[in-house]
N, C-alpha and C positions, 0 to 999 in steps of 0.2 A: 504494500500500500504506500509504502515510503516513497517508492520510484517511481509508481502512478504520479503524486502528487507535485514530486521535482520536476518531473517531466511534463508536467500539464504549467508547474512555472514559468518552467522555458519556454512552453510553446507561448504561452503568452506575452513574453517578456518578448520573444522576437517576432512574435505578431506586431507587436508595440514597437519597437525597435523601425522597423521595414516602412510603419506607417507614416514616421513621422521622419519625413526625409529634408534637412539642410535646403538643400536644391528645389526640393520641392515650395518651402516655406519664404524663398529671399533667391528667387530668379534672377532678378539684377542686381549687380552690385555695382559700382563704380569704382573704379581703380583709387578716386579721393575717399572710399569707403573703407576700401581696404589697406590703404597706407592708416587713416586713422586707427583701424583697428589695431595695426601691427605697433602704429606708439603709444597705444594706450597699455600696449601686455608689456612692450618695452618701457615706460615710465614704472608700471606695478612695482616689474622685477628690481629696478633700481630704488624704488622708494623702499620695497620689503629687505632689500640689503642694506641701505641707509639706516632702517630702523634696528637691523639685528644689529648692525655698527652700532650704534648709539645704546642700547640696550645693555653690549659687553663692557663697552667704555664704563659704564655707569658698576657691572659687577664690579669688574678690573679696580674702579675707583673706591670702590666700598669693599674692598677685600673679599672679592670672590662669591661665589654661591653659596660659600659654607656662612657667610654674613652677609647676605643681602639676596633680596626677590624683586626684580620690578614688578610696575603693576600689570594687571593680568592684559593693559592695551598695548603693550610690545611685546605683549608675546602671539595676537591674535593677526585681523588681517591689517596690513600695511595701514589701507588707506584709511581706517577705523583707528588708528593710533593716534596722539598727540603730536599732531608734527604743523608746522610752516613751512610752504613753500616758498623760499626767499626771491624767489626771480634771479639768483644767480648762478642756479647751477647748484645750490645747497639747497639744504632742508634741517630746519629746527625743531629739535622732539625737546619739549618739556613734560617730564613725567616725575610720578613719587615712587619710593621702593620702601621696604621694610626689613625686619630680621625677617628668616626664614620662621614661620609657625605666630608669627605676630599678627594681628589684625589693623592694627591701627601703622598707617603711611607715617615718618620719621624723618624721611629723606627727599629732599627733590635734587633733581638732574635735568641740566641743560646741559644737550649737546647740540654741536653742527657737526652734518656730514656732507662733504661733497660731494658730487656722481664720480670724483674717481677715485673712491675710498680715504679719502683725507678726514680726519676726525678731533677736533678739538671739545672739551667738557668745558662748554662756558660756566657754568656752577654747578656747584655740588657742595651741599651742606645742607642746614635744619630748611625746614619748610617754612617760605619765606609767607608771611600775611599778602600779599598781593599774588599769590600764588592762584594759576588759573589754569588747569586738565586742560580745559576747551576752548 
């Protein structure tokens, strides 16, 4: 009965699958359609490495993972992170981190990353009162 049922998933699954065709959904494209798309997944890639940049800087600065967690928006998706994009080619994440197994934030972290890996920790120390996630 197991494999009746796996196999009646499948069947379904590529039923589903065969129906719902790309091609079928977006017949034209423009060639300025498709360069946007290709810099949009090219910005991503660069901003989700900016952010893991900026993220180690901040362990690295706080001594390691065995003392310090950032918060849970550099570790999710890029563009959902605390970050500025500067217009110059950088990007500025301001985020807070903790002790590992603490709940309350301790720490805020500003970094700049450039797109070609350059990373400077503009602060890092107590949680400043004009302090702002968003």
């Amino acid at each position: 009965m197991k494999l009746n049922t796996q196999l009646a998933c499948l069947v379904a699954l590529s039923t589903l699958a065969v129906g719902v065709s790309p091609a079928l959904s977006n017949p034209v494209r423009s060639a300025q359609s498709q360069l946007t798309d290709i810099t949009v997944i090219s910005n991503n890639i660069e901003l989700n490495r900016a952010k893991n940049l900026a993220r180690q800087a901040a362990e690295n600065a706080n001594g390691g993972l065995g003392e310090y967690r950032a918060e849970a928006a550099m570790h999710g998706a890029s563009a959902q992170s605390p970050f500025v994009e500067n217009g110059d080619g950088t990007w500025t994440f301001a985020f807070q981190g903790h002790k590992p197994g603490a709940s309350v934030y301790t720490v805020e972290t500003v970094v700049t990353v450039s797109q070609d890996g350059r990373v400077r920790v503009d602060y890092n120390g107590r949680i400043r009162n004009s302090f702002n996630v968003r």
